[in-house]
C-alpha positions as CSV (number, residue, x, y, z in Angstrom):
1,X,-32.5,26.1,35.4
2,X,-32.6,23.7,32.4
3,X,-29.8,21.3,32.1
4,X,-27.7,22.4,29.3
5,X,-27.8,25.7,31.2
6,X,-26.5,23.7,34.1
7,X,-23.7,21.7,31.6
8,X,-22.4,25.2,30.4
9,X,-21.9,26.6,33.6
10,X,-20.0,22.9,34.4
11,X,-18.1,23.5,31.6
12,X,-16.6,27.2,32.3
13,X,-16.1,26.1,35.9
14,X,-13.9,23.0,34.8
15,X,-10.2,23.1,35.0
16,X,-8.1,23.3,32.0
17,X,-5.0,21.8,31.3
18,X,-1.7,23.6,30.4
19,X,0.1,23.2,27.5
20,X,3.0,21.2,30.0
21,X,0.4,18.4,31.1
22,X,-0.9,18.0,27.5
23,X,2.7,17.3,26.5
24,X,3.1,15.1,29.3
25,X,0.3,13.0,28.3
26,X,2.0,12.4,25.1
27,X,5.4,11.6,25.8
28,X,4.8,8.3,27.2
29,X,2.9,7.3,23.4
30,X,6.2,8.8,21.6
31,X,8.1,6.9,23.1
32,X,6.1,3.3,22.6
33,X,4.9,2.8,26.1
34,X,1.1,2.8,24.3
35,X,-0.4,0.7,27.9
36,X,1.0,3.4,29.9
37,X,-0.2,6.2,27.9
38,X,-3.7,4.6,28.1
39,X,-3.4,4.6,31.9
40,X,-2.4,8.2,31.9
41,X,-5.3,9.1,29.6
42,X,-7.7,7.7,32.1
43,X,-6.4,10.0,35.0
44,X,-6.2,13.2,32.3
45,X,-9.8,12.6,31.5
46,X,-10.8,12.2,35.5
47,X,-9.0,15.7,35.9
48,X,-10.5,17.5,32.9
49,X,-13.7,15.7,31.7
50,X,-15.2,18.4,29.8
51,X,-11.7,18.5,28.0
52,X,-10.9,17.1,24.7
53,X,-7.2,16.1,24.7
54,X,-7.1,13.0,27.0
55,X,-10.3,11.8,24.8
56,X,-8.3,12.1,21.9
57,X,-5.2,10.5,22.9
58,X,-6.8,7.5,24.2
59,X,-8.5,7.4,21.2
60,X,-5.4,7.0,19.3
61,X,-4.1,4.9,21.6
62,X,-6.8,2.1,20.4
63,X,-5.9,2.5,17.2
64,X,-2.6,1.6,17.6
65,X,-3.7,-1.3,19.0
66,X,-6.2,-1.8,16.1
67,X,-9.0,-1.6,18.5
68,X,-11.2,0.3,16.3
69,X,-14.6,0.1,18.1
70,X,-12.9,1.7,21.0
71,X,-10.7,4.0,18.8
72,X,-14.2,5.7,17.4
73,X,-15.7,5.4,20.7
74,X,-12.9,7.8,22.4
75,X,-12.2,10.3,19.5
76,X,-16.3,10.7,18.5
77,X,-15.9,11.9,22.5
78,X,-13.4,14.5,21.7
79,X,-14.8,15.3,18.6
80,X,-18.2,15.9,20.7
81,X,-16.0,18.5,23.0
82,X,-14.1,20.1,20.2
83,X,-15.5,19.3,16.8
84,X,-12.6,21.6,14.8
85,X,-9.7,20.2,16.2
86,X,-8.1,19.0,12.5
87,X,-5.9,16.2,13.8
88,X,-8.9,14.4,15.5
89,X,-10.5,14.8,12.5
90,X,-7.8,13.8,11.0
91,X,-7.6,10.6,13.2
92,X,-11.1,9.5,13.1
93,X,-10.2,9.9,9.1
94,X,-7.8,7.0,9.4
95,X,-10.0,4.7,11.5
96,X,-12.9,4.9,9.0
97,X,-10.4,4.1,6.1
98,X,-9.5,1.2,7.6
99,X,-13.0,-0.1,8.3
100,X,-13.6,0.4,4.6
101,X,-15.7,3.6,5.5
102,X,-14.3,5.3,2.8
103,X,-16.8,8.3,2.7
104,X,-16.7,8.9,6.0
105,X,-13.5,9.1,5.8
106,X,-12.9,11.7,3.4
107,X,-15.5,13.2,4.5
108,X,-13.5,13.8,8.0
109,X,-10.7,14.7,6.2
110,X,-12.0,17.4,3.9
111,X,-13.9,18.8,7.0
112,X,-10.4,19.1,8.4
113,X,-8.6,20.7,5.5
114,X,-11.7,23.3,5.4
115,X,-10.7,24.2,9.1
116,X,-7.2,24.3,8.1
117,X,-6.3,23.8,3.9
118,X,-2.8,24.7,4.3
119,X,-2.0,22.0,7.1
120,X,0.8,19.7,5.5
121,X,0.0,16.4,7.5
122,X,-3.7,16.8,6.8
123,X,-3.1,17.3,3.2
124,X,-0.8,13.9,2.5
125,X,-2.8,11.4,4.4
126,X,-5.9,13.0,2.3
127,X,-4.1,12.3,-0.3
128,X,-3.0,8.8,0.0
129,X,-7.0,8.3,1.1
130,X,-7.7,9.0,-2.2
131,X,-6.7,6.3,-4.1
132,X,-9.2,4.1,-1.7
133,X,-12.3,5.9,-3.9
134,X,-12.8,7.3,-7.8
135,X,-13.7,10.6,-6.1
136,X,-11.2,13.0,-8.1
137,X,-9.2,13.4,-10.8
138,X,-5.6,12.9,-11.9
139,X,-5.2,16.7,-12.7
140,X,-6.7,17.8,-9.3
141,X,-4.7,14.6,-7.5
142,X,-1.4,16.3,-8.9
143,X,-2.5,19.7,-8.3
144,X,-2.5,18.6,-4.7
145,X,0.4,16.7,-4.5
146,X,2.7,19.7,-6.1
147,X,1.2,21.7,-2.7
148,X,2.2,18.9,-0.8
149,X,6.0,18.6,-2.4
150,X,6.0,22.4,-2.6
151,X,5.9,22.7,1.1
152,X,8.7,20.2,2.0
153,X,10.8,21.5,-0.6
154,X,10.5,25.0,1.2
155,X,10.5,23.5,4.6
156,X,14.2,22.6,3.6
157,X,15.7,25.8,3.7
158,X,19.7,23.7,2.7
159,X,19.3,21.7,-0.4
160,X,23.0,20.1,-1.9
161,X,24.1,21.5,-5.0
162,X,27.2,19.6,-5.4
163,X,28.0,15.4,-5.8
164,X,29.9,13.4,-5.7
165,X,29.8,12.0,-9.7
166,X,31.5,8.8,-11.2
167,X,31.7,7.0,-13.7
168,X,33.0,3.2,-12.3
169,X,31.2,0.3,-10.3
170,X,29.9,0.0,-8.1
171,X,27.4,2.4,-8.5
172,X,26.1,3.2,-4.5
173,X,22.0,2.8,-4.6
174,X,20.3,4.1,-1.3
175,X,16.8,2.7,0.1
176,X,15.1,5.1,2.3
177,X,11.6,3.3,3.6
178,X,9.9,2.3,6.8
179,X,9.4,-0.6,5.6
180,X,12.1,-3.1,5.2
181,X,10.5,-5.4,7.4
182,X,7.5,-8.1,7.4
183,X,5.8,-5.8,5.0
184,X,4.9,-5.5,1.5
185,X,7.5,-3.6,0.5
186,X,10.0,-6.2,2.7
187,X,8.7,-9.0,0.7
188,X,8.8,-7.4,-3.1
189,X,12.4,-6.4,-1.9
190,X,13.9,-9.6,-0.8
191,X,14.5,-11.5,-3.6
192,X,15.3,-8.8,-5.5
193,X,18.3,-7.5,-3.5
194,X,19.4,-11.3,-3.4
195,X,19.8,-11.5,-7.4
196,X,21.8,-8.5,-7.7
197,X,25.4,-8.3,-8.6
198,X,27.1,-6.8,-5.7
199,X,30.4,-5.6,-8.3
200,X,27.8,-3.3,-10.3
201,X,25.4,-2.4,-7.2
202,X,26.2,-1.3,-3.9
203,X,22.6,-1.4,-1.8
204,X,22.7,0.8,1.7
205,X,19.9,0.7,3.4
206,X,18.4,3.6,5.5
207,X,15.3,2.4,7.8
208,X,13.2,5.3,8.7
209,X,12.0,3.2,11.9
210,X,13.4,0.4,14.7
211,X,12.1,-2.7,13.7
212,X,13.4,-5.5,13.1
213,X,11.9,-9.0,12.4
214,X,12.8,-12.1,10.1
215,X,12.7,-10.2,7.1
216,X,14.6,-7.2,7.9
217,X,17.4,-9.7,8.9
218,X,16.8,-11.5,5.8
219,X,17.5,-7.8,3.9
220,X,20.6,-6.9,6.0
221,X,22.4,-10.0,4.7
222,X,22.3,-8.6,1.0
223,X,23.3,-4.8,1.9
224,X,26.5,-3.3,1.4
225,X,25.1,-1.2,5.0
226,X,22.4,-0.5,7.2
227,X,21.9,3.0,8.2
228,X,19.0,3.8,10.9
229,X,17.3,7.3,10.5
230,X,14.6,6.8,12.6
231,X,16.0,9.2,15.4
232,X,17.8,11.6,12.4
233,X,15.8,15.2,11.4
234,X,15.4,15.1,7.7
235,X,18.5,17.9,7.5
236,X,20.8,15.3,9.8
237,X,19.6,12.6,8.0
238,X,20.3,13.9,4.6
239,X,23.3,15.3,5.4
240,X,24.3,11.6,6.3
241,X,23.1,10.4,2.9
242,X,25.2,13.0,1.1
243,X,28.5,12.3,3.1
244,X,27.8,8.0,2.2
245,X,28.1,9.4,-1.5
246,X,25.2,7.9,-2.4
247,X,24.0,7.7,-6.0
248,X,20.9,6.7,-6.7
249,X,18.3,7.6,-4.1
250,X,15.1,5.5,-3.5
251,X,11.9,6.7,-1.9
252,X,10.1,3.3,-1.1
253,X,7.4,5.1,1.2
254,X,5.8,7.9,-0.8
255,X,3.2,9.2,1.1
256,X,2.6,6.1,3.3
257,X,3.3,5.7,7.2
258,X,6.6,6.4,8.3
259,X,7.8,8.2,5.4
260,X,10.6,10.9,4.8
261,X,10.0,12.6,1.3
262,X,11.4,15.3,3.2
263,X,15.1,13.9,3.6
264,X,14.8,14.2,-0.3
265,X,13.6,17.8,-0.4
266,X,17.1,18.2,0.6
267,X,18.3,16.6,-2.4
268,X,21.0,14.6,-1.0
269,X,21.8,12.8,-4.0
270,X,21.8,13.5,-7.6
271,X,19.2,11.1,-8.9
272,X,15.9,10.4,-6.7
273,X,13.7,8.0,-7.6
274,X,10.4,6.8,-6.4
275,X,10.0,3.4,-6.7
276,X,7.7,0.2,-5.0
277,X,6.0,1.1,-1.6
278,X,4.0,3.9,-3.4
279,X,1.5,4.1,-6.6
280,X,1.0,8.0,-7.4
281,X,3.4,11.4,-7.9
282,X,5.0,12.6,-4.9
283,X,4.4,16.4,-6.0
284,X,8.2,16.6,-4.8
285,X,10.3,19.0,-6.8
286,X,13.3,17.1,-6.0
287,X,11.9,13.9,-6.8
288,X,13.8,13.0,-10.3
289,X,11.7,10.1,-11.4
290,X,9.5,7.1,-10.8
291,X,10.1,3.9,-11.7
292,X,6.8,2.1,-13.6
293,X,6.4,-0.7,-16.6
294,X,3.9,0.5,-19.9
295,X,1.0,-1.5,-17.8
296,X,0.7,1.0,-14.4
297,X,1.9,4.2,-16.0
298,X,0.9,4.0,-19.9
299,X,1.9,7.2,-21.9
300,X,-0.9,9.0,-22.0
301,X,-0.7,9.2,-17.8
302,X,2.7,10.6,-17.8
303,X,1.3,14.2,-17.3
304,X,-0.5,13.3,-14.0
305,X,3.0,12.9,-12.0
306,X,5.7,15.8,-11.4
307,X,8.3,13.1,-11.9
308,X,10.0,12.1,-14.9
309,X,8.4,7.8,-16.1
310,X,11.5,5.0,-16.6
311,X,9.9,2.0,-17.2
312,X,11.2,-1.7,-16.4
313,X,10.2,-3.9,-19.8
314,X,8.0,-6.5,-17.8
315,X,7.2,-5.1,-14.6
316,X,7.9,-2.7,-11.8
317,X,7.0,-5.4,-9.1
318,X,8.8,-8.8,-8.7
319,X,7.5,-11.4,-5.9
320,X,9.5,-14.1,-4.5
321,X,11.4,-15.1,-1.5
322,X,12.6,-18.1,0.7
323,X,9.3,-17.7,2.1
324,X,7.7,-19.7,-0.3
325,X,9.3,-22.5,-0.3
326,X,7.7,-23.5,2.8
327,X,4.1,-23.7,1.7
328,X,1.8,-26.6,0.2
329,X,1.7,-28.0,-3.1
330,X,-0.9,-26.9,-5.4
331,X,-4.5,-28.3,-4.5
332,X,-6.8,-29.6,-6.8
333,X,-9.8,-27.3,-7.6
334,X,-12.3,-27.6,-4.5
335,X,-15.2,-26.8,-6.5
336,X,-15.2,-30.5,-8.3
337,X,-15.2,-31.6,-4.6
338,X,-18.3,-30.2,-3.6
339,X,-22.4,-31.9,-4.5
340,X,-23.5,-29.8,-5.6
341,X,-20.5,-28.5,-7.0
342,X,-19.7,-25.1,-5.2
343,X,-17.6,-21.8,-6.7
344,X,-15.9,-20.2,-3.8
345,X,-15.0,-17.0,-4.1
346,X,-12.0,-15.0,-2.1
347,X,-10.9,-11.5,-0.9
348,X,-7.7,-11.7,1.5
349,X,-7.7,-7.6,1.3
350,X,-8.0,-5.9,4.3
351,X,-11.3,-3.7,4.7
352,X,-9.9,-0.1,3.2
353,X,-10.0,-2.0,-0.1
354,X,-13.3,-2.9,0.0
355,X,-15.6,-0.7,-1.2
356,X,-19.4,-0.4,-1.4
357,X,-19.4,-0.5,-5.0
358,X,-17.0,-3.7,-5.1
359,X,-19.6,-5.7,-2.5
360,X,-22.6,-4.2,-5.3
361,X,-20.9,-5.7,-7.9
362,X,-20.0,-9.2,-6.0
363,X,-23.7,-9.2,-5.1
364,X,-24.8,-9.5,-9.0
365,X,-22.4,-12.1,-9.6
366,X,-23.4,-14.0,-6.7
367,X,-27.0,-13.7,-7.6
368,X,-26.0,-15.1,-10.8
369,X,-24.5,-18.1,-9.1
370,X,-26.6,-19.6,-6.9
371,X,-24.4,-21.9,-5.7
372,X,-21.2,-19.5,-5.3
373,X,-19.8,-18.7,-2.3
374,X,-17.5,-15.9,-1.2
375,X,-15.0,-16.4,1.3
376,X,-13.0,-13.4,3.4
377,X,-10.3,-13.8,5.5
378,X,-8.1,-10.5,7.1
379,X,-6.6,-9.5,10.3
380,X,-9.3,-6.8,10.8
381,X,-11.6,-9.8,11.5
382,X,-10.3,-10.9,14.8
383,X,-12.7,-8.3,16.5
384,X,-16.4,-9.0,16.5
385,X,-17.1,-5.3,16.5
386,X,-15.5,-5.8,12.9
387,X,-17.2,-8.7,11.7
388,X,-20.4,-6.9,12.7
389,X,-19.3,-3.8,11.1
390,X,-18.9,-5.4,7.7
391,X,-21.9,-7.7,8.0
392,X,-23.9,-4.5,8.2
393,X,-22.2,-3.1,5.0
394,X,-22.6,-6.7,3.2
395,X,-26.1,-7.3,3.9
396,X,-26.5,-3.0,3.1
397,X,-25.0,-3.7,-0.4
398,X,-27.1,-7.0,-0.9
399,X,-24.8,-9.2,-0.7
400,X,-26.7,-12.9,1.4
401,X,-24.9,-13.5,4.4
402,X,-26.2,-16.9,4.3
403,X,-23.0,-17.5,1.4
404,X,-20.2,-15.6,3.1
405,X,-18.3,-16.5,5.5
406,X,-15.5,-14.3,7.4
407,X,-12.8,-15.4,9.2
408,X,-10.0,-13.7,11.2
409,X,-6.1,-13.9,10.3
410,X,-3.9,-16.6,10.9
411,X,-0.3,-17.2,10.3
412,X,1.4,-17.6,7.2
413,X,1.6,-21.3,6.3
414,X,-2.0,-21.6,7.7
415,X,-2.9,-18.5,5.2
416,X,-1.7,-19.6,2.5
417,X,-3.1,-22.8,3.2
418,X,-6.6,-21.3,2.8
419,X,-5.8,-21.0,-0.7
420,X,-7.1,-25.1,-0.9
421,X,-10.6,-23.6,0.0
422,X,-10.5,-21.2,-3.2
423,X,-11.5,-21.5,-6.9
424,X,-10.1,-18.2,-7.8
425,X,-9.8,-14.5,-6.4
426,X,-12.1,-11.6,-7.3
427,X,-9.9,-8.1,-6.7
428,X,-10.6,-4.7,-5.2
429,X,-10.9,-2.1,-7.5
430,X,-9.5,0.9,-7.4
431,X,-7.3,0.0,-5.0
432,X,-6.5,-4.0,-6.1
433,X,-4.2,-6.5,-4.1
434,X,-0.5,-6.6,-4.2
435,X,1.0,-9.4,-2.5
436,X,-2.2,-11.4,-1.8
437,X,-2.5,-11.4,-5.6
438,X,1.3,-13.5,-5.9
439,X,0.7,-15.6,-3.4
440,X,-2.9,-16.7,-4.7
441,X,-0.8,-17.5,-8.0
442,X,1.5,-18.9,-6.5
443,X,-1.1,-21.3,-4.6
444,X,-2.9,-21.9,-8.1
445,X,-5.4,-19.7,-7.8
446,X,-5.7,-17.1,-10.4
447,X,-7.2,-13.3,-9.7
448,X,-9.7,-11.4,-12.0
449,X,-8.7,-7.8,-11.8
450,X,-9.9,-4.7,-13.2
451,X,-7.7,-2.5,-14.7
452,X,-8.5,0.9,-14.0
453,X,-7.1,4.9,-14.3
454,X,-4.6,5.7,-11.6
455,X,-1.4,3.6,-11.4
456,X,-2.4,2.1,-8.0
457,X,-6.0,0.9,-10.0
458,X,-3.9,-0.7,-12.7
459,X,-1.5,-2.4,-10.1
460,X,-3.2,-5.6,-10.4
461,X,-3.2,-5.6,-14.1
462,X,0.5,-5.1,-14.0
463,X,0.9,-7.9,-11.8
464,X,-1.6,-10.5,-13.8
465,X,0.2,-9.4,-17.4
466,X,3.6,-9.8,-16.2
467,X,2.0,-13.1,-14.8
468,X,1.2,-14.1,-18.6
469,X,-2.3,-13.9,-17.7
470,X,-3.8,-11.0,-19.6
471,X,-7.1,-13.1,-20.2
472,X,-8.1,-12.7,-16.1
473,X,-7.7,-8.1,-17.0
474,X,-11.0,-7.1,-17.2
475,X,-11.5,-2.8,-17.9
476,X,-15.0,-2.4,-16.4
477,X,-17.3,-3.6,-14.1
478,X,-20.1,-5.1,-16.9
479,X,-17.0,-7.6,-18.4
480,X,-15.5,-8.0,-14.5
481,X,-19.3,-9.2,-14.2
482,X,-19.1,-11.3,-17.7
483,X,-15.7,-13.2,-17.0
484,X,-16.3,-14.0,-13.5
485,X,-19.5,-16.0,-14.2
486,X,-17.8,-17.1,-17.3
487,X,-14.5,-19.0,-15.6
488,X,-16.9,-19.9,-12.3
489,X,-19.1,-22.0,-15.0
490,X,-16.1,-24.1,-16.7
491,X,-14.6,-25.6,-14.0
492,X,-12.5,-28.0,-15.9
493,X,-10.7,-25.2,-17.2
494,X,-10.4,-23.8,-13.7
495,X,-9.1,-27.0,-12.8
496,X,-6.4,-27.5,-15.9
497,X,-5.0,-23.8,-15.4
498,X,-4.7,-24.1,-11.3
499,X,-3.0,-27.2,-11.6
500,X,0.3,-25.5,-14.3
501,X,0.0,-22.2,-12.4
502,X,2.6,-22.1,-10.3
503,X,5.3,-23.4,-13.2
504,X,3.9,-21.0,-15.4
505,X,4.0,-17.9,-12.9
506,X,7.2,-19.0,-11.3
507,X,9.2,-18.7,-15.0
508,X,7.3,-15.3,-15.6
509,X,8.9,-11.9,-15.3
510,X,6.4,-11.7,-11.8
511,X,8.8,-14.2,-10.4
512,X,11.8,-13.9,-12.1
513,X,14.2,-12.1,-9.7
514,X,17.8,-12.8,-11.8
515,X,16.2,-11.7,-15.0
516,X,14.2,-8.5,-12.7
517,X,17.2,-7.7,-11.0
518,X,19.5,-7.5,-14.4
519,X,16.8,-5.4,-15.8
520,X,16.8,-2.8,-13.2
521,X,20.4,-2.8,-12.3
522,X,20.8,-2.0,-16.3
523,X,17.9,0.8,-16.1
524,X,19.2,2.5,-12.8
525,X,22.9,2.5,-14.1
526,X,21.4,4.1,-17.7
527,X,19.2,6.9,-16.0
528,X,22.0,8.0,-13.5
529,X,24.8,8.1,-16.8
530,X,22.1,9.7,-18.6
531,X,21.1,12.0,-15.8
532,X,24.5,13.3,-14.4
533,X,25.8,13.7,-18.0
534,X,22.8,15.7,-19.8
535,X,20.0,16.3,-17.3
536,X,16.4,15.7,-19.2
537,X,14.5,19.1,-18.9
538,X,11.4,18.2,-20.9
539,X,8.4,18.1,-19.3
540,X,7.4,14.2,-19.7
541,X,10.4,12.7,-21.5
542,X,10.4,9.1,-20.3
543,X,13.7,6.4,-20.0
544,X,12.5,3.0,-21.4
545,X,15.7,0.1,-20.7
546,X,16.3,-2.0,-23.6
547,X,15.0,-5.6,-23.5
548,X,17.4,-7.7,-21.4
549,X,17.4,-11.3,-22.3
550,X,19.5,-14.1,-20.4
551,X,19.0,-16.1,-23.9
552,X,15.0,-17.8,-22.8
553,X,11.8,-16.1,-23.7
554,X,8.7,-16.3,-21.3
555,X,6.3,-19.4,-21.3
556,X,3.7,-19.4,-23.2
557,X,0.6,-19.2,-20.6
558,X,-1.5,-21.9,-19.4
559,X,-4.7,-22.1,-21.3
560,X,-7.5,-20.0,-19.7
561,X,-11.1,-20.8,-19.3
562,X,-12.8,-19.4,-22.6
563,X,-9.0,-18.4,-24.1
564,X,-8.7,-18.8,-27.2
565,X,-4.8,-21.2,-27.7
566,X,-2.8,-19.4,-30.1
């Protein structure tokens, strides 16, 4: 008898697990007790070997704990014993995302949605993949996302038809995200929510997990309440929402972790608006609009998103925060400190953002520098199984490993302290940086972007123009190539704009929270007059808020390498 006769016949004789131990195995992981989980994983797969559930779990397990080598090692087993089992799929997805394994991972996912197209779950985290790759278009992106918001809108069977509608301040704003923490989102917020004027704005808060760290603290202080709906269902929790009388409704999470487009599919509130944690149409029916500047949603894009465009006048994003006034003064450029004199390069951004055809396109430039370096530095590196990874991937897309160097994370003031070892930034493209791009400003070093089609690919163009620095926007990869040689050959210039970038950025729109804040407190009270008054019913008809001026107009920028002074 041959042995994969013998393995079949091991396999039909195996034990199978009920439906009660396979939700016992997971109630220990929904609950946060990820160690224990692990441990009962271990005696699952000693019970049922030739069974893919405990393989699967553990597997997810690992990721939580952003073991990734493990993490593929443990769902590649289940996906061995059941290879059409979507969520594993579906998981494995996830892991190659955030290794930077972008086709893989869409690859995973589509497998998944061909096992199972109309699974919901499957469908959104395809989605948000996405915007990692130029694999699809706008049209076919919406198309998807309407299925997506069409199925939460009919998952919510009660939807409020009445409001509460008035006319006086304070006008009651609601924040609905997972993130109002040490995050992204957290750290765009902060400053903003400081600036406003509490008699005109009325900011309640509703987390959508339990966390809570410096920066949530921070947030608490400048919030009329704090409402948890971690433990809510979206009905409870929109029914909460409603009863709080609540405005103007934001969606901060779109389609990212821990979101709850679904509490809007209720339509608690009479306006909804998605707004900062996300970067492409929701698809949601009962999401009103989305709240963009002329630089990440210009008007020829407005048909590619089933909500309505207001635009801010400088910029949808504003940085800042107490933050930063603990870090280092501005450096002098380290590439007139090197013999020979050295460009160093720098990417802060985690692996997803990372593409094949980015570390192509660094290769040419560095093979046009000879003496260029490129530094990396992201959590993700803390494993060697990482490092080794993306060495593989370098060295794959010709890029010399001799002239990179990788380094793991570190913590803040020490990060931001790395910023003495940079000449300047080179972004991700499609998907470019976000905070990592303020902070290297604010350290002095300046980013070269390239603006491309979906709103998340023209995020850091947003960023850099609000910045006054329209001169470091590149729109393809031949000038991306052009410019960075360009400004890595004039180092003087380099030099002259890194040491007035952080005066010049901190008096820009990107830092100006007062001027920000009055901006969108002006734009949010507009849209919700305009919108509980005369609802808009045309198809793309876009709010724009009139220019806002506390009596100052914006620096002129610093002189760029190559920029022509006016």
């Amino acid at each position: 008898m041959s042995s994969p006769t013998i393995q079949v016949l091991r396999r039909k004789i195996s034990p199978t697990p009920s439906v009660a131990q396979m939700q016992a195995l997971l109630a220990p992981f929904n609950a946060g007790h990820t160690a224990q989980c692990m441990e009962d994983c271990q005696a699952f797969i000693q019970k049922f070997p030739n069974h893919f559930f405990g393989y699967k779990v553990l597997g997810v397990c690992y990721e939580q704990m952003e073991d990734w080598e493990q993490a593929i090692h443990w769902m590649e087993k289940a996906k061995q014993l059941s290879p059409d089992d979507v969520e594993n799929l579906a998981n494995l997805a996830k892991v190659y995302k955030d290794l930077g394994r972008q086709e893989d991972a869409l690859n995973s996912y589509r497998r998944a949605l061909q096992l199972k197209p109309d699974e919901p779950k499957i469908l959104a985290k395809y989605l948000f993949a996405l915007n990692y790759l130029n694999l699809d278009t706008p049209e076919h992106m919406l198309t998807l996302a309407r299925r997506y918001g069409q199925y939460l809108s009919g998952k919510a069977k009660q939807k409020f038809t009445e409001w509460h509608i008035h006319r006086s301040q304070p006008l009651r704003v609601g924040l609905v995200s997972g993130d109002l923490n040490m995050h992204p989102v957290g750290f765009f917020l902060e400053n903003v929510l400081a600036n406003l004027d509490q008699k005109a704005i009325q900011i309640i808060a509703y987390p959508t997990r339990d966390k809570t760290d410096q920066v949530s603290r921070r947030l608490k202080k400048h919030c009329h309440a704090w409402t948890p709906i971690a433990s809510l269902s979206d009905q409870s929790a929109a029914q909460r929402i409603h009863n709080d009388r609540i405005d103007v409704l934001f969606d901060l999470s779109g389609l990212t972790a821990h979101h709850r487009l679904g509490v809007f599919a209720h339509r608690p509130a009479p306006v909804q608006i998605s707004w900062l944690g996300y970067f492409a149409t929701t698809g949601l029916p009962q999401m009103d609009y989305i709240l963009a500047d002329e630089q990440s949603i210009p008007t020829a894009q407005e048909s590619y998103f089933s909500e309505k465009i207001i635009r801010l006048p400088h910029t949808r994003l504003c940085y800042g925060g107490t933050h930063l006034n603990r870090v280092d003064p501005i450096s002098l450029l380290p590439a007139l400190h090197t013999i020979p004199e050295q460009i160093t390069f720098g990417c802060f951004q985690s692996l997803s953002k990372i593409t094949d055809e980015v570390l192509q396109l660094w290769a040419r430039i560095l093979n046009r520098l000879p003496n260029a370096h490129l530094y990396f530095q992201n959590r993700q590196f803390n494993a060697t199984f990482t490092q080794n990874q993306f060495i593989q991937r370098c060295t794959h897309n010709g890029l010399p490993i001799e002239r990179l160097s990788i380094h793991a994370s570190s913590g803040f003031r020490t990060y931001m302290s790395t910023y003495a070892r940079i000449d300047m930034i080179l972004d991700t493209f499609p998907f470019p940086g976000g905070t990592t791009t303020c902070e290297a400003l604010w350290m002095g070093v300046p980013t070269l972007t390239l603006r491309g089609e979906h709103m998340i690919a023209r995020q850091g163009a947003s960023l850099l123009h609000a910045a006054g620095l329209d001169d470091w926007i590149v729109n393809d990869i031949d000038e991306y190539e052009r410019k960075a040689i360009a400004f890595a050959t004039d180092l003087p210039a380099l030099a002259q704009l890194r040491s007035r970038l952080r005066d010049h950025v901190g008096n820009s729109p990107l830092f100006n929270a007062k001027q920000f804040a009055a901006d969108w407190t002006h734009l949010i009270s507009e849209t919700y007059q305009h919108h509980t008054s005369q609802p808009i019913t045309s198809k793309h008809n876009t709010l724009t808020v009139r220019r806002i001026t506390n009596g100052s107009n914006p620096p002129h920028p610093p002189q760029s390498p190559h920029q022509t002074p006016d």
